[in-house]
C-alpha positions in Angstrom: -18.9 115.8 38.1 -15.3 114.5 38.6 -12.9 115.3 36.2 -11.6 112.5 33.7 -8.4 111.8 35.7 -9.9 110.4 39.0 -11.3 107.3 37.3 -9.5 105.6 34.3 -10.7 102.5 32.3 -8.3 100.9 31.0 -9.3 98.4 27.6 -8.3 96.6 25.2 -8.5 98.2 21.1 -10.8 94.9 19.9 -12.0 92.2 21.8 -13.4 89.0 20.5 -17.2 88.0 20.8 -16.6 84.3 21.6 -14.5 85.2 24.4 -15.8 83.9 27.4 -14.7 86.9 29.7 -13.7 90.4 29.5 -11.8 92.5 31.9 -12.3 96.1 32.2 -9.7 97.8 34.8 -11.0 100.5 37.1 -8.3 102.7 38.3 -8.9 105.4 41.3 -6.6 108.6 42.5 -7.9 107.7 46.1 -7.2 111.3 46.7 -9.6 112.5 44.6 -12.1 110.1 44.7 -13.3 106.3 46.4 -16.1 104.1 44.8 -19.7 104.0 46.2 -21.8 100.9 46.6 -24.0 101.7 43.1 -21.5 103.0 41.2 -21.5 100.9 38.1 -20.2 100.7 34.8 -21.8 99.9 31.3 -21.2 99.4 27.6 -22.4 101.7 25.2 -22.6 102.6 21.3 -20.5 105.5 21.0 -23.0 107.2 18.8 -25.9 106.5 21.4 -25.3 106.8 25.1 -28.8 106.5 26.5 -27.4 106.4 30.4 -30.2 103.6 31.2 -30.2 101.7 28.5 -26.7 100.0 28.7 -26.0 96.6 26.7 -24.5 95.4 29.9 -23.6 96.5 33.2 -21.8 95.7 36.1 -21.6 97.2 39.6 -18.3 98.2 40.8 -18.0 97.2 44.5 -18.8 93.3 43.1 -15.5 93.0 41.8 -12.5 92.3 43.5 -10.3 95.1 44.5 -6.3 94.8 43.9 -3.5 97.3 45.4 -6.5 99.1 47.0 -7.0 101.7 43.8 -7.7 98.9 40.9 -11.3 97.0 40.2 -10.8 94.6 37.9 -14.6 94.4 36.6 -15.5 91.3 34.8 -18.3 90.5 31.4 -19.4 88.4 29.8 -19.1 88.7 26.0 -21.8 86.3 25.9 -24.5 88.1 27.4 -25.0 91.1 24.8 -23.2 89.1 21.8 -26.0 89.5 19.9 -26.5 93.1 20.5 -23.3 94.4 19.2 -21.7 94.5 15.6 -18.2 93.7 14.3 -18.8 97.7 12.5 -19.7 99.5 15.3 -17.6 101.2 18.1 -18.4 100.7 21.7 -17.1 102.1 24.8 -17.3 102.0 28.3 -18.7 104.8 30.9 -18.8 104.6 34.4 -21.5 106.1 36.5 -21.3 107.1 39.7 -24.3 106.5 42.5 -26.1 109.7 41.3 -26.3 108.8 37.9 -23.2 111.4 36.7 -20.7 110.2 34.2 -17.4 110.1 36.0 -15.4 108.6 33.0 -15.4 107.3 29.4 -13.2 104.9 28.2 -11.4 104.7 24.5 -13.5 103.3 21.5 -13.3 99.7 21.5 -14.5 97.0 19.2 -16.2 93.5 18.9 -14.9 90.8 16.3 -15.3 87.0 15.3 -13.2 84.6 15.7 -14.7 83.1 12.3 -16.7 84.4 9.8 -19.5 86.2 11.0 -23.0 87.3 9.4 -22.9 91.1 11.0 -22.7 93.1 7.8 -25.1 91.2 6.0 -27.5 91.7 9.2 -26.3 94.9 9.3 -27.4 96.0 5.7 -30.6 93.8 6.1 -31.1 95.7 8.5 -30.5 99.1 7.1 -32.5 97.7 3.9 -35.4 97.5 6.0 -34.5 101.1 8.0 -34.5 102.3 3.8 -37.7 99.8 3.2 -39.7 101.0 6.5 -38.8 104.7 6.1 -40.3 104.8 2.3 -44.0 103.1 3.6 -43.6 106.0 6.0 -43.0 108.3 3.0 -46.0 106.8 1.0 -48.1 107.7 4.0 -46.7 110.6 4.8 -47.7 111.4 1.4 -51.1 109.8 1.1 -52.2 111.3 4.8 -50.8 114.6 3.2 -53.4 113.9 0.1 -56.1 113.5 2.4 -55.6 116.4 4.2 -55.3 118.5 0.7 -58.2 117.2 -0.1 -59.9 118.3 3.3 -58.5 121.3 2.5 -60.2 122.0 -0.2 -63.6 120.9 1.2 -63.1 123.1 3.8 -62.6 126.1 1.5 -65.5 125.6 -0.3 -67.4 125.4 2.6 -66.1 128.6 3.6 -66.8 130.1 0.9 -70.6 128.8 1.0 -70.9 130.1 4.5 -69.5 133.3 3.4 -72.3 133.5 0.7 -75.2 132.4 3.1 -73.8 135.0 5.7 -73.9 137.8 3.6 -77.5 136.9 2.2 -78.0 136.5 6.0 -76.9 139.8 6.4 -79.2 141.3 3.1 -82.1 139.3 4.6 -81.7 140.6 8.1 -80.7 144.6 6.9 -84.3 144.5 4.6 -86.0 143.1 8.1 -84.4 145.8 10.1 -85.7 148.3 7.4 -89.5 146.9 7.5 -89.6 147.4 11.2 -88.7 151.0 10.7 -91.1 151.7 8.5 -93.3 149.6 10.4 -92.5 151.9 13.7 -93.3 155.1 11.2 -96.1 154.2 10.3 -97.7 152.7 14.1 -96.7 156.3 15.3 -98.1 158.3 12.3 -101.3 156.4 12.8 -101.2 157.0 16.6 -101.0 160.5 16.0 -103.6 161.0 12.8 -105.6 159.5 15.7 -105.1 160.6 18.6 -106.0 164.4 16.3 -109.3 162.8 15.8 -108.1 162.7 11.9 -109.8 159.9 10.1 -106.5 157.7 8.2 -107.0 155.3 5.0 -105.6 152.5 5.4 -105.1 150.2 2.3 -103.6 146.2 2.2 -101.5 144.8 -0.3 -104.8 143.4 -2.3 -106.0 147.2 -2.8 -108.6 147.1 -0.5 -109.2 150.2 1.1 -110.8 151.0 4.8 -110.7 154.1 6.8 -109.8 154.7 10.4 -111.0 157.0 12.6 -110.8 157.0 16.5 -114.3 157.2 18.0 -114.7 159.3 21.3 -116.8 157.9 24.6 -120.4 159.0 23.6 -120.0 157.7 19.8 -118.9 154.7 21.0 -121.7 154.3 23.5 -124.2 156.1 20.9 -122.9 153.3 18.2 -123.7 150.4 20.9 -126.9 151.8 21.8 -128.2 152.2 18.0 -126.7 148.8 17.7 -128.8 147.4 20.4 -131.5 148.7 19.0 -131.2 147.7 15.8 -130.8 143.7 17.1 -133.7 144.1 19.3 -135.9 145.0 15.5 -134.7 142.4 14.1 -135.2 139.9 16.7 -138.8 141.0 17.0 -139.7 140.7 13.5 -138.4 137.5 13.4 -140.6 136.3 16.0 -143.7 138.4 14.4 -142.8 136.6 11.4 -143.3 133.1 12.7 -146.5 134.1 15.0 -147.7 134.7 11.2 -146.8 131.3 9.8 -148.1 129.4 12.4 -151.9 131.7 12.2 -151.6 131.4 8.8 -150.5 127.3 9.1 -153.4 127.3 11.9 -156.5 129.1 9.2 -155.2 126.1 6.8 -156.5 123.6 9.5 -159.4 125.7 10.5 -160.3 125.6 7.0 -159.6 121.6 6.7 -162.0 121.0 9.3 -164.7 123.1 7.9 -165.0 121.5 5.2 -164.7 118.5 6.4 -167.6 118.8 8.7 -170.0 120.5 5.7 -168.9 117.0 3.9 -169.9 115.2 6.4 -173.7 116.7 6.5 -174.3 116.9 3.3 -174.0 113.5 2.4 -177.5 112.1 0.5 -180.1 109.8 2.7 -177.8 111.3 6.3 -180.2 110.9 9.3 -179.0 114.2 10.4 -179.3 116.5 7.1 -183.2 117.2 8.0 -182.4 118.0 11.5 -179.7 120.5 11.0 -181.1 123.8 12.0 -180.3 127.4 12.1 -179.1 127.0 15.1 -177.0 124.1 15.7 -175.1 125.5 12.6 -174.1 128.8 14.3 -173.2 126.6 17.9 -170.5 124.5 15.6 -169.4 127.9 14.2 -169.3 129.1 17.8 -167.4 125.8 18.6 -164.9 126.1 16.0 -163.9 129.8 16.4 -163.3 129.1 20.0 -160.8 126.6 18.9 -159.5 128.8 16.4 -158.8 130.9 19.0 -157.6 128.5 21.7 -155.4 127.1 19.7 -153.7 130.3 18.4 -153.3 131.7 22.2 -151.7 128.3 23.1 -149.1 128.4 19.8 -148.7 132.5 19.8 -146.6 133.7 22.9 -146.4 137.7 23.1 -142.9 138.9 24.6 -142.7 142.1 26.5 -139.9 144.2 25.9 -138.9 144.1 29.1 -138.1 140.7 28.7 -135.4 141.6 26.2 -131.7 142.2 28.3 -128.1 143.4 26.8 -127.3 139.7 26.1 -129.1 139.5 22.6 -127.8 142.1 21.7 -124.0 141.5 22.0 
């Protein structure tokens, strides 16, 4: 940056706003320094300079030049009237072609010609700055409420899941101690067995059962004795019903016997005086052999043989 004494602006103290020009003069030490094409020059608050956010500005080079080291640079009062106050002090900066501030000129400021409404715009204005920034207060302090209130929620929901954790925790340390014990006692049993030891084992009813590891010929001595046993049962069944059915079969016999001694014996019956001795023992003969037909076709006798590992599973 140049320093302050190779550009000087030269203003007035107080211009008016219903002017319809105002003349800023640019002076140069050519020696020093000679303006660029952008170089430019703006008006300012003095509190604020926000470098491109000028009220107005003008570029330097589009002004006449007089005595070769003098701009006079020309506004117009009209075009930023209503962005300036009769209170506030201006000034104004030039800026070179890389944006550097190469000078500043005195505080200046803008006045009516008649009465003007400025402070009474101006503290309308600040009234609602004062009205604005206390809604933003309110909700600064309602949001700040809320978030108390969060707060709190939060806390006691902490404090819940610090409560379910350590039950968790309990729950999970009394699991941890059941499988122990549960690992004891698998391997205590393993061993009591693998010893051949019978072990008594009793359930959380009281019922009690004991446990004893069988060796290779008990086992197949306990499956043979248990085949066995199956295979009696299974024949008595079947003797059982070859009994009903000769006994369901004598019933018949016996229907039909006396049926046919009915049948004879019945008064003034062309046949009763020609029964003889011997026609009686031929039906006798006749109904044995059905008897006895009839049984052998009902009554089927099973070999042993017959008899395979399957029933017996």
């Amino acid at each position: 940056m140049e320093s302050p004494s190779s550009v000087i602006l030269e203003t007035n103290k107080r211009y008016f706003v219903e002017d319809k020009f105002l003349i800023v003069n640019c002076f140069y030490d050519q020696k020093r320094i000679r303006p660029f094409l952008k170089d430019w020059i703006g008006l300012y608050p003095c509190d604020n300079v926000k470098l491109y956010e000028p009220l107005i500005f003008e570029y330097v080079m589009d002004h006449p030049r007089i005595d070769g080291s003098c701009f006079k640079i020309k506004f117009i009062p009209k075009l930023f009237a209503k962005s300036v106050h009769c209170s506030g002090k201006y000034q104004f900066v030039y800026v070179d072609s890389y944006s550097k501030i190469i000078a500043t000129s005195d505080p200046i400021e803008f006045v009516h010609k008649n009465d003007c409404n400025c402070n009474n715009a101006l503290s309308q204005s600040n009234c609602m700055v004062h009205i604005k920034i206390g809604q933003d207060i309110n909700l600064v302090v309602q949001r700040l409420k809320c978030l108390e209130t969060r707060l709190l929620e939060f806390e006691k929901g902490k404090q819940e899941a610090m409560q379910l954790n350590e039950q968790l925790v309990k729950k999970l340390k009394a699991c941890e101690m059941l499988r122990s014990r549960g690992e004891q006692f698998i391997d205590g049993l393993y061993n009591a067995l693998d010893q051949g030891k019978p072990v008594k084992l009793t359930n959380s009813k009281g019922h009690t059962r004991w446990v004893k590891r069988m060796r290779t010929t008990e086992i197949r001595n306990h499956v043979i004795s248990t085949k066995t046993i199956r295979n009696d049962v299974y024949l008595t069944a079947i003797i059982n019903t070859q009994e009903q059915e000769i006994q369901r079969l004598r019933a018949i016999n016996n229907e039909l016997s006396n049926t046919y001694l009915k049948y004879y014996e019945q008064p003034g019956h062309i046949y009763k005086s020609q029964i003889t001795e011997t026609d009686d023992r031929e039906d006798v003969t006749q109904l044995k052999s059905f008897n006895i037909e009839s049984i052998s076709s009902e009554v089927k006798f099973i070999d042993e043989s017959e008899f395979s590992d399957d029933y017996c599973e």
